[in-house]
FILOSE-166242 format. One line per 3 residues: number of its first residue (from 1); their letters; for each residue x, y, z of C-alpha. Coordinates in steps of 0.001 Angstrom, whole numbers. Layout:
residues N
NUM> A> X Y Z; ...
end
This chain:
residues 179
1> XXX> 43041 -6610 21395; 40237 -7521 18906; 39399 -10903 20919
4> XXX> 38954 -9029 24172; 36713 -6299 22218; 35386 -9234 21263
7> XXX> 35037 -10985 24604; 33320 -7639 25908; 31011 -7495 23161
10> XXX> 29361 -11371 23445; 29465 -10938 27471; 27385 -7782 26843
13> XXX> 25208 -9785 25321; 23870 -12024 28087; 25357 -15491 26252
16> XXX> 28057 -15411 28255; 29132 -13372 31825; 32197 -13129 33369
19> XXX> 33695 -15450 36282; 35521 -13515 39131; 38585 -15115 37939
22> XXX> 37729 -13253 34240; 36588 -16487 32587; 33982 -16330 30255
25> XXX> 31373 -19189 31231; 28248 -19472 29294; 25029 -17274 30981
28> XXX> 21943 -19125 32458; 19465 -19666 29594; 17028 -16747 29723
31> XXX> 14208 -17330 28478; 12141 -13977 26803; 8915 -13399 26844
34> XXX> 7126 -15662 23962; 6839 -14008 20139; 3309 -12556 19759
37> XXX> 2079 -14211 17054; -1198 -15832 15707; -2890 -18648 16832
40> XXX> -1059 -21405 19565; 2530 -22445 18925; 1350 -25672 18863
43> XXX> -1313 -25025 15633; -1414 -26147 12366; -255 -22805 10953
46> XXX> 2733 -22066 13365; 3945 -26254 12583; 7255 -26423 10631
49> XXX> 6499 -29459 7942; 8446 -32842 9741; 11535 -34069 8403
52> XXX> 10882 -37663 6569; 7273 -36515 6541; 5105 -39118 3657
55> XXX> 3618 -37313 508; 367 -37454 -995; 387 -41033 -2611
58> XXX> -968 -38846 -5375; 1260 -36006 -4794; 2893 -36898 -8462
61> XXX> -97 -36364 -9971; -1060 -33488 -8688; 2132 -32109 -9015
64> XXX> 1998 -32661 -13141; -2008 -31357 -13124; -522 -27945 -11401
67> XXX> 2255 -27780 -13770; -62 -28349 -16673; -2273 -26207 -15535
70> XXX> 322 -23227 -15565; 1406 -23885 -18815; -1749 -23859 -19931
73> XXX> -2727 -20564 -18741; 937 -19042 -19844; 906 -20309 -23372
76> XXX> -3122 -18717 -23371; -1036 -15443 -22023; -3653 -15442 -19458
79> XXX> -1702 -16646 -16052; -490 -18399 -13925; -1347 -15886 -11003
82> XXX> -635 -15136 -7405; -3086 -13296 -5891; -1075 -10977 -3719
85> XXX> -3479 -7801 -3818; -7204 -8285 -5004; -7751 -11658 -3373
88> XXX> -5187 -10989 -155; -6768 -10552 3084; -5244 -7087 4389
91> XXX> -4510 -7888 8174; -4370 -4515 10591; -2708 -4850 13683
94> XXX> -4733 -2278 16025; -3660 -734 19484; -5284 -1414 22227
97> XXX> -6806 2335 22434; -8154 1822 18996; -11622 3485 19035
100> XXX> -14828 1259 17708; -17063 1265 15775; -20111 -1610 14765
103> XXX> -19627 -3308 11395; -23582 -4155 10476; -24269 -7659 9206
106> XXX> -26113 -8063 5979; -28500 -10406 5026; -28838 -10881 8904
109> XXX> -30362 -14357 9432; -30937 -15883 12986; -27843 -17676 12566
112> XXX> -25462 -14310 12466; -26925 -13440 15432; -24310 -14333 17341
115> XXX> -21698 -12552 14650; -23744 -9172 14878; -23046 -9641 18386
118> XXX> -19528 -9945 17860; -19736 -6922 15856; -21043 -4406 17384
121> XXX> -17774 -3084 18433; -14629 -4022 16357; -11540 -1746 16953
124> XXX> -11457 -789 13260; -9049 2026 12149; -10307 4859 9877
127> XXX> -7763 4703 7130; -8836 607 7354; -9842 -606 3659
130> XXX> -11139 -4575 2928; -9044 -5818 -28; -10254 -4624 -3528
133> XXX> -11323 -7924 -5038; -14693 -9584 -4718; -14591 -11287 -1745
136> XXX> -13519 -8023 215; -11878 -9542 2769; -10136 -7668 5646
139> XXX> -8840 -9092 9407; -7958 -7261 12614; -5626 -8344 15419
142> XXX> -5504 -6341 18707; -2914 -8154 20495; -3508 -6210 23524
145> XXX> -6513 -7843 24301; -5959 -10813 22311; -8612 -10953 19727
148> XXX> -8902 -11123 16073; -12145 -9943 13618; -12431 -11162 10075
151> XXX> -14704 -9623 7889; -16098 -11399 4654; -17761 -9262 1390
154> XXX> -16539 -5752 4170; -17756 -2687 2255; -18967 763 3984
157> XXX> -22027 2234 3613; -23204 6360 4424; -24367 4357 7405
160> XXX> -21394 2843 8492; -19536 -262 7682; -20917 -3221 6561
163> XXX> -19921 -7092 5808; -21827 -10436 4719; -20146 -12909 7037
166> XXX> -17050 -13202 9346; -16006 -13899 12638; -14413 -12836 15882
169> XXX> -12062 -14958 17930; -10791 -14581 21758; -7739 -15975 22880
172> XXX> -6411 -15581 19733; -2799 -16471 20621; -3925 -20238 22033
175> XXX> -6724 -20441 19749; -5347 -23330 17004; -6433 -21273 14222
178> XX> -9641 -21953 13221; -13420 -20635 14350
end
């Protein structure tokens, strides 16, 4: 009883089907629709670390000057940190109905012309906030359309919102990962 309840259950699954004799013979691979995700599968961020891979001939060394370093700071009572909130760029995944709005570019020099551009109208979501620390950071993804905004020093003004520097990337999901 329990392996046919069994045998239903994984051929309801799609691994395996059914023969007409009522054998159960593995299903053709099916093969879903890819994981959204950022940047290409074959970039450096979505690239598992290789087996056997060599270390840093000085990877000793830097090793001990990290560990030093955190004792250091924990014997001063003043670290070691993480920065998982002040420093942490808050990433919004927006719809692809997600009304606009322009984020000005300070300081505008002729070479952000070509960000201000890119600007002028970022699917931003009212409730959006850059994270709290100095840099004030904050990133969109609209996988709909397959872009990406990053905002550097983000802050809003009575105006509107504002940031330093950023950028805005197309293609986003075969786009390596870097502007």
């Amino acid at each position: 009883m329990l392996a046919a309840g069994l045998a239903a259950t994984v051929a309801g699954c799609g691994a395996v089907q059914r023969t007409d004799t009522g054998a159960l013979v593995p299903s053709p691979i099916l093969h879903p629709p890819p994981a959204t995700r950022l940047f290409s599968a074959d970039g450096i961020w979505n690239q598992a670390v290789p087996p056997g891979a060599p270390l840093d001939p000085r990877s000793g060394e830097l090793v001990a000057g990290l560990a030093a370093e955190a004792a250091r700071e924990q014997s001063a009572g003043i670290g070691p940190w993480i920065a998982t909130s002040l420093s942490s760029v808050p990433l919004y995944e927006v719809r692809a109905d997600q009304p606009v709005v322009q984020v000005q570019v300070d300081n505008l020099a002729p070479y952000k012309l070509s960000l201000a551009r890119a600007f002028r109208s970022v699917p931003l979501p009212a409730g959006a906030e850059p994270a709290p620390g100095s840099d004030s950071q904050l990133a969109l993804w609209q996988p709909a359309t397959d872009r990406m905004w990053e905002f550097f020093e983000m802050h809003r003004e009575p105006d509107g919102w504002h940031a330093n520097w950023g950028g805005a990337m197309a293609h986003v999901s075969s786009n390596p990962g870097w502007f």
